[in-house]
N, C-alpha and C positions, 0 to 999 in steps of 0.2 A: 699545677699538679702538686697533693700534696706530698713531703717527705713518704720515703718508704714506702714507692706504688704497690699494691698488690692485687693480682689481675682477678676480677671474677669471671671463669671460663664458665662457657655452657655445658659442660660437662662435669658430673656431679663428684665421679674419681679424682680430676684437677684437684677441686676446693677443696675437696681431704688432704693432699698431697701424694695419696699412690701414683700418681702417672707418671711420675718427672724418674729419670736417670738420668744423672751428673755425667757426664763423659772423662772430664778433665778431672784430675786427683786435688788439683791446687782448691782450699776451703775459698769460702765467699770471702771476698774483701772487695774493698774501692778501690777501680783501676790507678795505679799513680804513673803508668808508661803506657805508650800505644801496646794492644796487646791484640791477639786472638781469641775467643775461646769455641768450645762446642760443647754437644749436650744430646742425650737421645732423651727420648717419653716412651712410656712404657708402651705405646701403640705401634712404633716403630719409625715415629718420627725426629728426623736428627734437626740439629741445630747450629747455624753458626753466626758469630757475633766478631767486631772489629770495632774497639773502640779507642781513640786518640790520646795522646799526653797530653796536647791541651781542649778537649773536650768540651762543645758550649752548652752542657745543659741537655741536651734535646737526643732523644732515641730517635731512632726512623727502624721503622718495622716494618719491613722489606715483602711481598708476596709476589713471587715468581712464576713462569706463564704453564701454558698446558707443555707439559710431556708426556708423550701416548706410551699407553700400557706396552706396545710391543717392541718400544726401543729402549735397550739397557740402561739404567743409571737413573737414579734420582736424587740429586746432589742437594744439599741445602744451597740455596744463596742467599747473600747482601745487598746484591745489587743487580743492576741488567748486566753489565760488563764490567772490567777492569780499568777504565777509564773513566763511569762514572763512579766505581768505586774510591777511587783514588782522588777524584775532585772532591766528593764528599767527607773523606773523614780530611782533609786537607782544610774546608770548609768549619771543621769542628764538630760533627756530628758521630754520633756512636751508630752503629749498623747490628741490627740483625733479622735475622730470617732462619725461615723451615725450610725440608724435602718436603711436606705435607704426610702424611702417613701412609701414603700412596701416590704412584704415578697415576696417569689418565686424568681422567674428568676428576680431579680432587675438590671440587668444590663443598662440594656435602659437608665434608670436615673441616676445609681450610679453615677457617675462623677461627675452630676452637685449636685447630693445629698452631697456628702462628698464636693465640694469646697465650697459651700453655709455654712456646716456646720462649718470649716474651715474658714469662714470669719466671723462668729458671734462667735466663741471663740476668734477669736482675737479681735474682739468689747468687748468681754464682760470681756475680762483678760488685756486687756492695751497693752497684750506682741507684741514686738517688734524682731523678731527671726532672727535667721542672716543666718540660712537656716530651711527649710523648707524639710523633706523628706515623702514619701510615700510608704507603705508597707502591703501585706496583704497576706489574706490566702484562697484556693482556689479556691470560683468564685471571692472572692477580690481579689485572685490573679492576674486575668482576668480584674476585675475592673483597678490595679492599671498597669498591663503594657497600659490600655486606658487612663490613666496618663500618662503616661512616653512617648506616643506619642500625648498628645495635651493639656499640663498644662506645658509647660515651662519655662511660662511668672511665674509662681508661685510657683512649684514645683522642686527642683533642682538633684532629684536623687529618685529611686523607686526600690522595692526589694518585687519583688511577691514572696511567699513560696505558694509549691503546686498546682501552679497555672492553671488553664485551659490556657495554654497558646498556644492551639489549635484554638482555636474561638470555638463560639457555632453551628458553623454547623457540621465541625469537628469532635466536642464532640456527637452530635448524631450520623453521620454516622457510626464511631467504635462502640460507644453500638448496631446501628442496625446490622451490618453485626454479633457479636454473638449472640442476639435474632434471628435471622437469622438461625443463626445453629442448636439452640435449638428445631426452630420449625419444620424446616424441617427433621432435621436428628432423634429428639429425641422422641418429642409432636406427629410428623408425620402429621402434617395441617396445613393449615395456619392460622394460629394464627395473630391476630391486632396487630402488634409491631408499630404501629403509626397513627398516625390522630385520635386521642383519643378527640370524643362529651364532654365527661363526664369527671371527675376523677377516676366516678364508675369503667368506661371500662378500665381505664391504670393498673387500681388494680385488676380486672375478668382477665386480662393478665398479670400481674404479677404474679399472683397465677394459671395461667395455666400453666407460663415457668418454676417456681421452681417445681411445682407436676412434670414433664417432667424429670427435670434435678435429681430430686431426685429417681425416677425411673430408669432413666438409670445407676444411677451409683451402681444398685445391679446386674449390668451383667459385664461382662468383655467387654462385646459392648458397652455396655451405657457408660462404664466409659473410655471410649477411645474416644466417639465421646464430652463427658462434657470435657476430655481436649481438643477439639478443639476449642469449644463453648465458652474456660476459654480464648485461645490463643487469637480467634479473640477479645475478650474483650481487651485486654494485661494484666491478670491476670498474676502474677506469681507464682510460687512455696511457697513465706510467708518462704521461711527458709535464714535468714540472710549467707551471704559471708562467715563467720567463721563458720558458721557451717553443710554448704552444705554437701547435700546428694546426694549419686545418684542412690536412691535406687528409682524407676520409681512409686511405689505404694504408697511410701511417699510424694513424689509429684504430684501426682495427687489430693491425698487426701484433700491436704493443695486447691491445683484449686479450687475440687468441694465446698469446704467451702469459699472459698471467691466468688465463684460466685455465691451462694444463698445469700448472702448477698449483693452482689452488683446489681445482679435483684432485689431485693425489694427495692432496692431506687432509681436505675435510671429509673426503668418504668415510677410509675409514677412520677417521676421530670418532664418524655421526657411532662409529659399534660402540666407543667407548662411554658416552653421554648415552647410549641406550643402555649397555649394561648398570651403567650408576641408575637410570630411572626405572629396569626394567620391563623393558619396553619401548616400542613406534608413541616418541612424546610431540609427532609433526603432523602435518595435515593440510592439505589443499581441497578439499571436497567442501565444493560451491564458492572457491576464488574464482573474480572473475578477472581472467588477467587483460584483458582490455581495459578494463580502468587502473590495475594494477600497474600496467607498464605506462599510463598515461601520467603517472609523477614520477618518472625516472626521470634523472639528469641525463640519460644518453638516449631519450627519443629519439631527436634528432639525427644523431648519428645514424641511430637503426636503420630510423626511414628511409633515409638518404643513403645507405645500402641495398635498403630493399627496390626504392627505386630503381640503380643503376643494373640490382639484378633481374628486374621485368616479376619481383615478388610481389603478391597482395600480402603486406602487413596486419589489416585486419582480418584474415582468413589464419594469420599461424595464430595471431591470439586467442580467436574461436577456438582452434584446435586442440589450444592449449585448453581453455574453460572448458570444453566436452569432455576430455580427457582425464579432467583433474578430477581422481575418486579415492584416496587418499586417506585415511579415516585414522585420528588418532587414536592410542588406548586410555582413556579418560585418567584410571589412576596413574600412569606414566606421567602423563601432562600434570596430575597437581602432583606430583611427586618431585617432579622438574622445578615448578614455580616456587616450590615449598622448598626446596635445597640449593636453587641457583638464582631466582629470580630478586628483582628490585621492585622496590614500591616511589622511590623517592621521595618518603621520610626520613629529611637527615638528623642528626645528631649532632654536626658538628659543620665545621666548613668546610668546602669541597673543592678542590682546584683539578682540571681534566687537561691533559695532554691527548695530542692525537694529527697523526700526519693527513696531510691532505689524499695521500692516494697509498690506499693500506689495503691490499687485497684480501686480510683474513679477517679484520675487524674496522669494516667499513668507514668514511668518517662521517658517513648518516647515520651512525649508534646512536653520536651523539647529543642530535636533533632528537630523539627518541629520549634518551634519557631525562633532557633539559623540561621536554613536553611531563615527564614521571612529576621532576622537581618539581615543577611550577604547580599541576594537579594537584601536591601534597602541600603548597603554599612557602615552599622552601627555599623561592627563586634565591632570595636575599642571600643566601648561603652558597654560593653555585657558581663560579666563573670558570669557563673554558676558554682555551686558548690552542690555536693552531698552528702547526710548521710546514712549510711548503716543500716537504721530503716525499720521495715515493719509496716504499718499501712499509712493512709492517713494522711495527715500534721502532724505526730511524731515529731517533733522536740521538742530538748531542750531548756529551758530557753537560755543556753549558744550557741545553736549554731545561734537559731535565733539573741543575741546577737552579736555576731560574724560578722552575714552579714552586721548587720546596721552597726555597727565600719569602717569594710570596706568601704562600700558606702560612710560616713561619710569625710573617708580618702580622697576617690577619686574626692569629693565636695569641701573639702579644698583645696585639692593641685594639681588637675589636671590633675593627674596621679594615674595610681595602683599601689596597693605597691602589695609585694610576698604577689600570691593567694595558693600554693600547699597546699595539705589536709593536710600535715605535720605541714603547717603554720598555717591554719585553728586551727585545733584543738588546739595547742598551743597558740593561740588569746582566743579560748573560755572556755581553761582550767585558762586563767588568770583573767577571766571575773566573771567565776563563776562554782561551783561543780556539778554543775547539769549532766556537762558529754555531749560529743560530739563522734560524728564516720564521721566523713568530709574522703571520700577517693575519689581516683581520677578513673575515669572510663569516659567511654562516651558510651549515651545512645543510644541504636537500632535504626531501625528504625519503623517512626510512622505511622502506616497501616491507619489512616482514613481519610489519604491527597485524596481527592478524585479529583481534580483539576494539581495535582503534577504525577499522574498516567496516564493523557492523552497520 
């Protein structure tokens, strides 16, 4: 990167310089102490930055996950937490990050949120970086691969963890086709699973699909049709690799509790991703979920439910394909793809985190995503790696360290060095105690390619 980066934002106020407010009094210099700083844009997006006394060179440009319009606060961060924050600037790397210029669904802006941000911390620190990388978690996960195909000019390397790396239309049609199942097979109505007026309404439907789901699962019916309704989510089983069970009631059990937890938060999210596109950007009308549910990773289990409950399996999926009528609003949909979506034209190289059993961002995203890369001839650029945690973005201080080292590697010298999970772990056991599980596998495939299914 050459001396004195200076960002070109997509927005045409940035490159004049009206957007940016300074936060801090103290004028631009080069940090010579560990320090803090902040900053707002004149949109309303704040800024905060942490950078080291002994400093290696290198920015990491932080984008942080969804937080829904109807809970308080929208904090800038650095980091995911305070442990990976503190390994990193320990590490030698400067930090910063935006609030995004809104909570909710911010993706629309993020981009130019974080470069804008990104160019008034280097106004305001003096620093001079000799790369520049991008990393985040979740919907920043999502944010930062829409870095890594259109911030080239500034940006040299990006490393989503957890990331929606579906797009957001995507990301709703898999949550609809299991509200889908819930309502038909379980609720027995049809229930609003989208185009939500209100907030009020995504939440009277949240709390109609959990009362359903928790119903069903006092039958040996109910709790065979809640694993299907887990499947279509791609919920898994929650029991780590080492300690798999294959006892069918234990795993169920572990479903039906991740999916009352994960309808209470992607309902209503789905209002928040509707108000940003304007509209029902989902659609099931003419999915046929009999071949749909025949590349789940949890057929099996289904079946094997439905058997012991005396259910015909092929009859709820019909039910489901009769039922499904669904219709999206066309300019919602390119509104979505056109604000939130991926092509898998990179710019730079790509390093992917992502737990084996993530109930909000599946880790058959990532099978979806790599399918984008390769399509766009990108593969060479492209390594993913996984960790045998259950929970959504679990990671360790040490393994999130780990990716960036990598990526770091591949920025300097132009090549990958040995990625195996053998190596992995061994990279982040030398990093730091915090503890890693990098193993090697490859993920399913991703049910809510609805395009990929023609």
């Amino acid at each position: 990167m050459s001396p004195r980066v200076r960002i070109r934002t997509l927005a045409v106020a940035a490159a004049t310089g009206a957007a940016l407010s300074i936060g801090l009094v103290a004028p631009p210099a080069m940090a010579d102490a560990g320090a803090d700083y902040s900053g707002s844009l004149a949109n309303g997006t704040t800024w905060l930055a942490s950078v080291p006394s002994d400093w290696n060179g290198t920015v990491l440009l932080y984008s942080h996950g969804y937080r829904p319009s109807f809970v308080p606060g929208n904090p800038a961060s650095v980091a995911p937490n305070d442990d990976t924050k503190a390994l990193l600037l320990e590490r030698g790397y400067a930090l910063v990050g935006s609030s995004y210029a809104s909570s909710g669904w911010a993706v629309p802006t993020a981009v130019d949120d974080q470069l804008q941000s990104l160019d008034a911390m280097l106004d305001q620190t003096g620093l001079e970086p000799e790369h520049i990388l991008a990393y985040g978690t979740s919907m920043g996960g999502l944010v930062t691969g829409r870095l890594a195909e259109s911030a080239g000019d500034v940006i040299e390397g990006a490393m989503p963890t957890c990331g929606l790396m579906e797009g957001a239309v995507d990301l709703n049609n898999y949550q609809l086709d299991g509200s889908h199942a819930i309502a038909q097979l379980l609720a027995g109505q049809d229930l609003q699973i989208e185009g939500y007026a209100t907030l009020n309404e995504a939440f009277a439907t949240s709390a109609a699909l959990s009362a359903a789901v928790q119903a069903g699962q006092q039958t040996a019916e109910g709790r065979a049709r809640v694993a299907l309704a887990a499947a279509l989510f791609h919920l898994s089983d929650g029991v780590l690799e080492a300690e798999a069970t294959k006892d069918p009631a234990v795993r169920q059990e572990s479903l039906y509790t991740q999916l009352l937890g994960t309808i209470g938060f992607v309902t209503p999210g789905r209002f928040d991703i509707e108000s940003t596109a304007g509209g029902n950007a989902t659609w099931n009308l003419g999915v046929d979920y009999g071949k749909l549910f025949a590349q789940s990773e949890d057929r099996g289990l289904v079946a094997e439910l439905y058997r012991e409950a005396g259910l015909d399996l092929k009859a709820d999926l019909a039910t489901l394909t009769q039922t499904a009528d669904i219709a999206a609003d066309p300019g919602s949909v390119e509104t979505l793809r056109a604000s939130s979506g991926l092509t898998g034209d990179l710019q730079m190289p790509v390093v992917t985190l992502h737990t084996l059993d993530d109930v909000l961002a599946p880790v058959q995203v990532e099978q979806e995503y790599a399918e984008d890369v390769r399509g766009a001839h990108d593969a060479s650029l492209l390594r993913q790696f996984f960790v045998d945690h259950v929970g959504h973005c679990n990671f360790t201080a040490a393994e999130i360290a780990a990716g960036i080292e990598v990526l770091q590697q591949r920025v300097e010298t132009g090549h990958w060095s040995g990625s195996s999970a053998t190596v992995m772990n061994r990279l982040a056991a030398s990093l730091d105690d915090s503890g890693s599980a990098f193993v090697a596998t490859q993920p399913g495939e991703f049910l809510g390619d609805r395009e990929g299914r023609r």
